[in-house]
C-alpha positions as CSV (number, residue, x, y, z in Angstrom):
1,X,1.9,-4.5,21.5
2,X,0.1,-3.0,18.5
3,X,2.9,-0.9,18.0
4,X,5.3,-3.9,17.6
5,X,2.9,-5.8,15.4
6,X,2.7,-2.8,13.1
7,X,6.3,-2.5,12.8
8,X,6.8,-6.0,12.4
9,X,4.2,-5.9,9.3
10,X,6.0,-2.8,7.8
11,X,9.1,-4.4,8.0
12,X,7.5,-7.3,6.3
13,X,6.6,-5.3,3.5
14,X,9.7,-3.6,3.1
15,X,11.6,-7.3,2.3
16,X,9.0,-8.1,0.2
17,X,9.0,-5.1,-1.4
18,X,12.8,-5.0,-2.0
19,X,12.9,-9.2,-2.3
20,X,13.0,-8.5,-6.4
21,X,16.3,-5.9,-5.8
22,X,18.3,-9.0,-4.5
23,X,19.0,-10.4,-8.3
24,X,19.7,-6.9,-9.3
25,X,22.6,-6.4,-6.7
26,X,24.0,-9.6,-7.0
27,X,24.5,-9.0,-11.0
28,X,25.3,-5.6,-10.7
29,X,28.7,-7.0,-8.9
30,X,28.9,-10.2,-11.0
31,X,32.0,-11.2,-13.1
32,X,31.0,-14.8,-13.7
33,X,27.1,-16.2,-13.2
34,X,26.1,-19.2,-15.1
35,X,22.8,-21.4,-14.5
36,X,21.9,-23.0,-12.0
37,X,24.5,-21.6,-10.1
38,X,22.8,-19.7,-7.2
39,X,25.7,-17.1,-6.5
40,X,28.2,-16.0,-9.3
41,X,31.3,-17.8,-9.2
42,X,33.6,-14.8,-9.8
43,X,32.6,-11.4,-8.5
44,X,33.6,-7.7,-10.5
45,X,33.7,-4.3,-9.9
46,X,32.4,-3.7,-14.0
47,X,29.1,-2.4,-13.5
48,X,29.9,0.1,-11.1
49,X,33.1,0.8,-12.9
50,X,30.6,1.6,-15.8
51,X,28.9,4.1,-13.8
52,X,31.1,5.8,-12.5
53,X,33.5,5.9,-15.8
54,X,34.3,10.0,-16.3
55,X,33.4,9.4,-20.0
56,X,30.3,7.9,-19.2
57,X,27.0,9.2,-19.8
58,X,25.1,8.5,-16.8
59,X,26.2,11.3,-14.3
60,X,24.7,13.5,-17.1
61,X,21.6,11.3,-17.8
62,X,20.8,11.2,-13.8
63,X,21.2,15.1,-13.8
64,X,19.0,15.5,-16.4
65,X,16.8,13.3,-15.2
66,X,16.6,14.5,-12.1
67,X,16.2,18.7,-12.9
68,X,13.2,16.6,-15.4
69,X,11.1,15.4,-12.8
70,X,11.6,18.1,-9.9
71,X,10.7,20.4,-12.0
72,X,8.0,18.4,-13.4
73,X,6.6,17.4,-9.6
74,X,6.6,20.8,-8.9
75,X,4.9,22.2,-12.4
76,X,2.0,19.7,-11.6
77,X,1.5,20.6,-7.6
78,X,0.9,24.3,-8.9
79,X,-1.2,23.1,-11.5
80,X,-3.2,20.5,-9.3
81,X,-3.4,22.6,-6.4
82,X,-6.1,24.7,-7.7
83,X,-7.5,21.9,-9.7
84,X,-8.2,19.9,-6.2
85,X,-9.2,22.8,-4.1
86,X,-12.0,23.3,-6.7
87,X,-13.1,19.8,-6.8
88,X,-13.0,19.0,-3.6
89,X,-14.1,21.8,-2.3
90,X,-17.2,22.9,-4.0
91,X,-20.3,21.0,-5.7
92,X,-21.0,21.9,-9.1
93,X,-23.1,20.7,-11.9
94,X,-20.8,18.8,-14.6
95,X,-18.2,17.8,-12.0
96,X,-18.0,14.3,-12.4
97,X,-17.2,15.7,-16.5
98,X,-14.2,17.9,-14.9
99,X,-13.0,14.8,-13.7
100,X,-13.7,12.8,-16.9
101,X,-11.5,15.4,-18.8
102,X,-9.1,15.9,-16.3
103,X,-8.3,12.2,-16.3
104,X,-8.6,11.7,-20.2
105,X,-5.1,12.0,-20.4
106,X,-3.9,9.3,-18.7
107,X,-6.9,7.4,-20.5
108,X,-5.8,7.6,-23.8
109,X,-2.7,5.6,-24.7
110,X,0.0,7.7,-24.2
111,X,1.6,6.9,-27.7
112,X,-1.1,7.9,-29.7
113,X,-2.1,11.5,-27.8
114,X,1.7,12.4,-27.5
115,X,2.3,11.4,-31.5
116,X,-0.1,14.8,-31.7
117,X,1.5,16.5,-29.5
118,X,4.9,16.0,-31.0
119,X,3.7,17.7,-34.6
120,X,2.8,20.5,-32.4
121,X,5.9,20.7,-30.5
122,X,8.1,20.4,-33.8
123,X,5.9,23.4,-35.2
124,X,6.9,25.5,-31.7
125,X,10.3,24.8,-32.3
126,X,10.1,22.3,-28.4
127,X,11.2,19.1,-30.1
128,X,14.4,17.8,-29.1
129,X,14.6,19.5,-25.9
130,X,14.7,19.6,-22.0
131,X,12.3,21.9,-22.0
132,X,9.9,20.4,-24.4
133,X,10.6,16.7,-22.4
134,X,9.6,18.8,-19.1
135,X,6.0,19.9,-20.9
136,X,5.3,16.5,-22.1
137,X,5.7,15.0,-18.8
138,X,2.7,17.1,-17.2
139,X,0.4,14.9,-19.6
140,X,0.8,12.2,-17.1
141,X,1.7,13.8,-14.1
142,X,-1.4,16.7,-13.7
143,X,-3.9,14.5,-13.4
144,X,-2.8,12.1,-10.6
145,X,-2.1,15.2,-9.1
146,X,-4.7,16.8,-9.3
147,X,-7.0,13.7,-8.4
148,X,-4.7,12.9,-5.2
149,X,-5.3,16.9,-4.1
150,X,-9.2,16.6,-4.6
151,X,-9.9,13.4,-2.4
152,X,-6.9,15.6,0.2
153,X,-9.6,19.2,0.1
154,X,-12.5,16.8,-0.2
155,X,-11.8,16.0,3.7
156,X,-11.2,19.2,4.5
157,X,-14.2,20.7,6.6
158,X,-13.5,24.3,6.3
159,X,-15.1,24.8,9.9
160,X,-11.3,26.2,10.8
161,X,-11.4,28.5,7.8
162,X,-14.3,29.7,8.4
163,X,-13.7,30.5,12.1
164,X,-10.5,32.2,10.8
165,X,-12.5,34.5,8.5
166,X,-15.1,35.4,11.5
167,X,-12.1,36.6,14.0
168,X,-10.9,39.1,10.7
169,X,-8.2,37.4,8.4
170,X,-8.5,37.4,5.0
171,X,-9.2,34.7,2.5
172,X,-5.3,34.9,1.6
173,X,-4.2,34.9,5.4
174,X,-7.2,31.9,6.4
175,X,-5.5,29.9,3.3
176,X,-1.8,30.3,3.8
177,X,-1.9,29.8,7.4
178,X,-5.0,27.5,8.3
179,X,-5.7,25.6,5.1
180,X,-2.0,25.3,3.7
181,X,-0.7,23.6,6.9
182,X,-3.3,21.0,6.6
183,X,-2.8,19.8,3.3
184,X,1.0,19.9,3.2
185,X,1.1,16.2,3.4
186,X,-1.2,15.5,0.8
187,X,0.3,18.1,-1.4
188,X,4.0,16.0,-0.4
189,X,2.4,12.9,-1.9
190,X,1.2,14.7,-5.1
191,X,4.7,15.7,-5.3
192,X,6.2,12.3,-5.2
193,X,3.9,10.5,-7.4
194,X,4.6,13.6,-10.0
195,X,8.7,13.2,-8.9
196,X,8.0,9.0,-9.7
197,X,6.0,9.3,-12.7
198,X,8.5,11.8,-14.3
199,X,11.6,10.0,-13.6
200,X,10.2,6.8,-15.4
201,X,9.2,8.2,-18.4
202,X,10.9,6.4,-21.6
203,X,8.3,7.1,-24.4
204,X,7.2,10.4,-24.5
205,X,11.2,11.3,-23.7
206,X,12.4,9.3,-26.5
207,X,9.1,11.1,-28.6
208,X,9.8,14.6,-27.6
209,X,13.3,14.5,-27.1
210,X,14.5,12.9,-29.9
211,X,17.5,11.1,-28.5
212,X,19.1,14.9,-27.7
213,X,17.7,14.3,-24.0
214,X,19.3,11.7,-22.8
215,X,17.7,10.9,-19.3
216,X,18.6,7.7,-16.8
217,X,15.3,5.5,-18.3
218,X,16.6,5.9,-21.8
219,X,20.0,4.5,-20.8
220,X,18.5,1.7,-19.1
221,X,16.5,0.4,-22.2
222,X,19.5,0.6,-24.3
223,X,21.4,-1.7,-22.2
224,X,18.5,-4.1,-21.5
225,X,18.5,-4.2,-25.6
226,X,22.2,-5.0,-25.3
227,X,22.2,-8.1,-23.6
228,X,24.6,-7.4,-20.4
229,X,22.9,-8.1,-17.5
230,X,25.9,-6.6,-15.5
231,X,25.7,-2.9,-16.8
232,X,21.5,-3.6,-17.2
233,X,21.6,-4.5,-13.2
234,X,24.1,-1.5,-12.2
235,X,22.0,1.3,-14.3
236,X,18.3,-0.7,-12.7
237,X,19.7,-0.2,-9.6
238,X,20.4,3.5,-9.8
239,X,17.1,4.2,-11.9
240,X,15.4,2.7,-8.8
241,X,17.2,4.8,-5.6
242,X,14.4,7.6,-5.7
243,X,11.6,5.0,-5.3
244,X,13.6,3.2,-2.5
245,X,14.7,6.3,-1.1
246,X,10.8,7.0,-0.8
247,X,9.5,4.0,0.5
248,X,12.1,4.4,3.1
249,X,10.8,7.9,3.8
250,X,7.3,6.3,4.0
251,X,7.8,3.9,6.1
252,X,9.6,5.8,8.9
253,X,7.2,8.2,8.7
254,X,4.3,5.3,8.8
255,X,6.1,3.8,11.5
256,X,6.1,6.7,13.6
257,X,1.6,6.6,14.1
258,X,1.4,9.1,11.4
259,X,-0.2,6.8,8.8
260,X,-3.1,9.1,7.6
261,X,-0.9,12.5,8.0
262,X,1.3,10.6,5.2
263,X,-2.2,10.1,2.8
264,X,-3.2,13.7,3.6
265,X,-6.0,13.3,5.2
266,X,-5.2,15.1,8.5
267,X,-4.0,14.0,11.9
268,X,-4.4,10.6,13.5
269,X,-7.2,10.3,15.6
């Protein structure tokens, strides 16, 4: 019974979660939709026609897009990892400063730290490309990272480790094979919210790149400026498949008992 009232609540969440989508499809295959019409009157194949298009520029942009923020996710994890095993792991005088500075980043508007960032970039010779955008987006995406891996260690015990290092492994062998294993799915949730953050980045892109990286959430502004809801609603839709491809993911896994594997916090009691 508590099973089915869980699932029935997930699935609850999931149509109102995807409810605001519903205008976005519909558009995205509209030829004709005038107020107060509910439905169009005359349906098209434009919008996807736009995406698709071999001339186009949105195979390119997703691409882009998407080497961006999986190498992004990935840069952060490594850089949180150690990051969170430190802070929620040990006590230490000045800690709650650590955390200060780590999340400064995300404090300060991003508009205004990355405007000194770009002068530095232009001096490095990083403006105006990938690999410049891929830097830029660690601002952001370390220190959710690395606050989403310190509240994953601070749960950790260490009475397994420890037990580990008494029968005769080593610190390496304890970590990789008894700490690692516990923390994957917290580390998997760092990884997405890196993946996420990435993916919808529009200003520091547009900063650092300089309009030579084109990515999916620059194409997406451009056609919200141009006043076609059609092409706006066909490119909205494909900005948003990794975040609905996620919650899917989520809520399988959810759905399945595993709630607190998913926040990284262990196994369910």
């Amino acid at each position: 019974m508590g099973k089915g009232r869980a699932g029935t609540g997930l699935a609850v969440v999931a149509a109102l979660v995807a409810l605001p989508f519903v205008p976005l499809l519909l558009w995205a295959f509209a030829g004709e939709w005038r107020f107060p019409d509910l439905l169009p009157s005359e349906w098209s194949l434009r919008g996807i026609a736009y995406l698709v298009e071999p001339g186009g520029r949105i195979l390119g942009a997703t691409l882009t897009s998407l080497v961006i923020a999986g190498a992004t996710a990935m840069a952060s994890v490594a850089v949180g990892l150690p990051a969170g095993m430190a802070l929620g792991g040990y006590e230490f005088r000045l800690k709650g400063l650590v955390i200060f500075f780590i999340l400064l980043p995300i404090l300060v508007p991003p508009l205004a730290s990355t405007m000194g960032v770009h002068l530095t970039f232009i001096r490095l010779g990083l403006a105006d490309t990938a690999f410049g955008v891929f830097l830029v987006h660690l601002i952001p995406t370390v220190p959710y990272t690395a606050i989403i891996l310190t509240s994953v260690f601070a749960e950790l015990t260490g009475e397994l480790e420890e037990a580990a290092r008494t029968l005769g492994a080593s610190a390496w062998k304890a970590f990789v094979y008894i700490t690692l294993p516990q923390v994957v799915p917290g580390v998997a949730v760092a990884a997405l919210f890196g993946f996420l953050i990435s993916w919808s980045q529009y200003v520091l892109t547009l900063l650092i790149g300089g309009g030579n990286v084109v990515t999916l959430p620059m194409l997406l502004f451009s056609a919200a400026s141009g006043n076609d809801p059609v092409i706006t609603s066909a490119l909205a839709l494909v900005f948003a498949l990794p975040a609905i491809a996620a919650l899917v993911v989520a809520l399988r896994y959810l759905g399945s008992g595993n709630e607190r594997e998913f926040l990284g916090i262990g196994k369910p009691s």
